[in-house]
GUMARDO-22937 format. One record per residue (C-alpha): residue in three letters; x, z, y. Coordinates in steps of 0.05 Angstrom, whole numbers, plus 5000, padded with zeros to 4 digits. Example, Ala and Ser with C-alpha at 12.3 -4.5 7.8 and 13.67 -1.06 7.14 Angstrom:
2
ALA524651564910 SER527351434979 
! end
This chain:
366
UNK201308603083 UNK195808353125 UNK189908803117 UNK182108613140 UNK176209053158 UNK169808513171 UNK164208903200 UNK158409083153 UNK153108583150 UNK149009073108 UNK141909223133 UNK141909913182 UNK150210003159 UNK153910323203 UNK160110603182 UNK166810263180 UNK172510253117 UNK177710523178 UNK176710783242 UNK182610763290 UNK186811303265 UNK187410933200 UNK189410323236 UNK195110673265 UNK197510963206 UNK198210263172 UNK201109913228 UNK206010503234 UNK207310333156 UNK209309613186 UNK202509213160 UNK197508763203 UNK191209013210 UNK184708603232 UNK178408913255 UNK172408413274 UNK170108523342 UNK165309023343 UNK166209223276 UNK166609933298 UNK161209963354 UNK156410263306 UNK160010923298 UNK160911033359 UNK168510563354 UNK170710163408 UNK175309473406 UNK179409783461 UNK180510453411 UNK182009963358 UNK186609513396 UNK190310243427 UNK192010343349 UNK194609643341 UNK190509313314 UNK189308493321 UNK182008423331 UNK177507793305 UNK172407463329 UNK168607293274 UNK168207583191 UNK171406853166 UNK177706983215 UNK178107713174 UNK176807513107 UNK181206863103 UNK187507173140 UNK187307793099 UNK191407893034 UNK187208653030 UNK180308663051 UNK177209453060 UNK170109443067 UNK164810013054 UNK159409703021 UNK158909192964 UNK159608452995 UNK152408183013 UNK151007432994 UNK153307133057 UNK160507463046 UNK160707052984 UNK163606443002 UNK169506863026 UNK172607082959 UNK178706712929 UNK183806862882 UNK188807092922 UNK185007602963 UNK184308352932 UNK177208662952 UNK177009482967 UNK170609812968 UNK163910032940 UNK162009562889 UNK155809872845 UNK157209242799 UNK152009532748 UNK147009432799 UNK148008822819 UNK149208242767 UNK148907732822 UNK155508012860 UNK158708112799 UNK158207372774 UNK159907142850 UNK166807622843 UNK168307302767 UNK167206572787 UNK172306692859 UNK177707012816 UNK178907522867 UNK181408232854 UNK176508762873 UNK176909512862 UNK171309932875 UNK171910622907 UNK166310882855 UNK171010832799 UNK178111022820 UNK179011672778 UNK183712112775 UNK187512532713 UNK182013112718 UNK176112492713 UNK174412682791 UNK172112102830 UNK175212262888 UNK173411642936 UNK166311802915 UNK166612512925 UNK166012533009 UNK160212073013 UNK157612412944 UNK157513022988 UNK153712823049 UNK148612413007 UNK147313102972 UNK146713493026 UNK142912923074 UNK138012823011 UNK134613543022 UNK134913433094 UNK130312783071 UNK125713123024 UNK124013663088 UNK122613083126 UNK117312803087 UNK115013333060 UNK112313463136 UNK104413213140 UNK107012793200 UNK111812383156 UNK108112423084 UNK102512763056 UNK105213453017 UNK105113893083 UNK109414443048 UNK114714843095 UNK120914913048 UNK122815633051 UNK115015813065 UNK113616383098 UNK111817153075 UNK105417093031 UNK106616343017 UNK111116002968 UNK117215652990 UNK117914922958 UNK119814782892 UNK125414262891 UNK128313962823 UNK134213702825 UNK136713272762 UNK144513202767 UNK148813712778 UNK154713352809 UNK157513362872 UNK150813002907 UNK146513512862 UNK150114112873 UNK151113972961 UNK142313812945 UNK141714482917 UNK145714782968 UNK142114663023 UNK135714632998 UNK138015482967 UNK140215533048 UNK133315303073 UNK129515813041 UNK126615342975 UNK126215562895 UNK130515042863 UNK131614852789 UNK136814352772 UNK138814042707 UNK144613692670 UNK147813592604 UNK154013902616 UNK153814652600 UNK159614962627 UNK157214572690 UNK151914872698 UNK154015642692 UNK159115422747 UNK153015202786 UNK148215812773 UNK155016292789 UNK156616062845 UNK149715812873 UNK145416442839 UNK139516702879 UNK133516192865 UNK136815722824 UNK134215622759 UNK138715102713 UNK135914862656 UNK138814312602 UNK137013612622 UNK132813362567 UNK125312912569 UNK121313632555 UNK125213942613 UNK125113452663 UNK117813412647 UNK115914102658 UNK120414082718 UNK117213622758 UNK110413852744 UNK110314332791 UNK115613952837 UNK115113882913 UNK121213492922 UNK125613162856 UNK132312922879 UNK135712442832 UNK143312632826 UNK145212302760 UNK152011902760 UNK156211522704 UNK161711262723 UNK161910572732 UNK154810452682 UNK146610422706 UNK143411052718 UNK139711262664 UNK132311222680 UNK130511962665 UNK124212022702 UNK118011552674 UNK112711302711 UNK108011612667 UNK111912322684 UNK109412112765 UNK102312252747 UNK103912982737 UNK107413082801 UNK102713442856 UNK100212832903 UNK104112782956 UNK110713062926 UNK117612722947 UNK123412342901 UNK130112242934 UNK133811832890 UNK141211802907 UNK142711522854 UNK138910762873 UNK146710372888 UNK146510482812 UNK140110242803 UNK136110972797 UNK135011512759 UNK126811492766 UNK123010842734 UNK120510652806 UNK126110722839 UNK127210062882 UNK132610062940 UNK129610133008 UNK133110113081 UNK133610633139 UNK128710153178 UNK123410163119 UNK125810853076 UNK119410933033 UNK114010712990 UNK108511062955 UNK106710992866 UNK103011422838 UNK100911902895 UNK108412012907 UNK113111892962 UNK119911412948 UNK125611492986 UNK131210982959 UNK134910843011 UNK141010532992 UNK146610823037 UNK145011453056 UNK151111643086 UNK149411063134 UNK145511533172 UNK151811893203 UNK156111463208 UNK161911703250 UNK162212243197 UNK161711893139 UNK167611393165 UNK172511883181 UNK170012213111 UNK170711613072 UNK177611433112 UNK181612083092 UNK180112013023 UNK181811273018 UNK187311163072 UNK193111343022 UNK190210922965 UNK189910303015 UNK197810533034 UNK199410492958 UNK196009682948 UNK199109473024 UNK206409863012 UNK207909612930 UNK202009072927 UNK196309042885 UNK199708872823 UNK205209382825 UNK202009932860 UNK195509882791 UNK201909922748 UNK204810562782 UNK198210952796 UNK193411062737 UNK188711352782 UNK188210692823 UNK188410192761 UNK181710452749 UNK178210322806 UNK179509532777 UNK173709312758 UNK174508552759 UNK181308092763 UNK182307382750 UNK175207222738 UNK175307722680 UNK171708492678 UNK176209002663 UNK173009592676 UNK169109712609 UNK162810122637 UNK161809462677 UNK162609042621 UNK158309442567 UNK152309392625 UNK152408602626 UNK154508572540 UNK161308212566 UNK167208202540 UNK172408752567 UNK179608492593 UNK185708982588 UNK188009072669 
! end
């Protein structure tokens, strides 16, 4: 199979879908694989490294997309990558269809296959091409809320851990996931008082067992949250379901409680936000202030460490991309449930039903 990695045209993204050592291991596996030039020069990923792992490099995205029969990307197709999709082309990557109505319409009307890393679950309902960039947006969105909640960077001027005599920062986190429970985490390891909610019980004694010390959980619920943030430095948004919106949890009206100045990280934007005024944001322009408080919505996160998040993203998906190059698409959905859904639309149809119950379209069986 002839497999294409385009460079990302998303604003300040920086990682790649393979970096050499992935190359290698497909070409070893007797496939083609084409790398734009300079696809890879933003992690730190040379064409010479590339074309030492054998792989044919492009000179432009259109050679890439209209040679390939697989095309691995890491973020959702921009508008300009549109005219590329056709029916016979399968599309691997973040998608965040119920997000973004406009890419989903542009994938239906092109016919193309696309699966979306997001959704790909596997017989225990993890998310396992989520998880590794799940876990460095958790842990990077702490490392954010420190940031600004600096007096050069935003307005709060609170130290997280404190100091002797002075209270360390309160950060809520709403989510208790992998991106909630890496936020807690570190935020526990720098010294703050942390409260984090969800809805799933058991998950949450997990999380105050093995996180203990300052956490306080508490059942996610409006009266909850509300008290929460009250008193809340820093609220990181952590809330995923699979495939659907974020539920908006966090009201505008609950912002003018929040002590001026205070920070929201909300990880959970590429599903379009847990927090009412939430709106995506780049790593050139991260934030925006509403009601006293400081938004940080940046979109791709993990965009920020690239090289990382590559090789990250790479060792969970490398043997999912062997499965769709070795059988091809068709055969290798029918032998791996895990894989079949990660479909999320095929032959101008949806058929992942989390997508479809977001737009009120009819669901196709895969």
């Amino acid at each position: 199979m002839i497999i294409g990695m385009p460079r990302e045209v998303k604003a300040d993204e920086y990682r790649v879908a393979l970096p050499p050592g992935g190359v290698r291991e497909l070409v070893r596996n007797q496939h083609t694989v084409i790398v734009e030039k300079s696809a890879g020069e933003g992690s730190g990923l040379s064409d010479s490294e590339y074309d030492q792992a054998g792989a044919k490099i492009a000179h432009s995205a259109e050679e890439v997309w209209q040679r390939s029969d697989l095309l691995l990307k890491v973020k959702e197709p921009a508008p300009s990558e549109y005219q590329f999709f056709r029916p016979d082309l399968a599309l691997f990557s973040y998608l965040h269809l119920a997000a973004n109505e406009r890419l989903l319409h542009a994938l239906l009307e092109s016919g193309i296959t696309a699966l979306a890393y997001e959704t790909v679950e596997d017989a225990n309902h993890h998310l396992p091409l989520l998880q590794p960039m799940s876990e460095i947006a958790g842990s990077m969105a702490t490392q954010v809320a420190a940031q600004y909640l600096q007096r050069p960077d935003g307005e709060r001027g609170v130290l997280m851990g404190g100091v002797p005599g002075v209270h360390p920062a309160h950060v809520v986190v709403i989510g208790g996931g992998t991106v909630g429970a890496n936020a807690a985490r570190v935020a526990l390891g720098m010294g703050a008082r942390v409260t984090l909610l969800d809805i799933n019980n058991d998950r949450l004694r997990y999380l105050d067992d093995v996180l203990g010390g300052r956490l306080t959980t508490l059942y996610s619920n409006e009266i909850n949250i509300t008290e929460a943030v009250r008193t809340a430095d820093a609220v990181i948004g952590a809330v995923l379901v699979t495939g659907a919106r974020a539920p908006r949890l966090v009201t505008r009206e609950m912002l003018t409680l929040m002590p001026r100045g205070s920070v929201i990280v909300d990880v959970a934007v590429d599903q379009g936000g847990c927090f009412e005024t939430t709106r995506p944001t780049t790593h050139s322009d991260p934030i925006y202030f509403m009601e006293g408080v400081l938004h940080y919505g940046v979109a791709n996160m993990p965009g920020a460490v690239p090289r990382t998040s590559s090789y990250a993203l790479s060792n969970a998906t490398l043997h999912y991309a062997l499965r769709l190059a070795g059988a091809g698409v068709n055969e290798a959905l029918n032998r791996d449930s895990s894989l079949a859904r990660g479909l999320n639309v095929a032959k101008g149809k949806v058929v992942h039903p989390a997508v479809a119950d977001t737009f009120n379209l009819p669901v196709s069986p895969a």
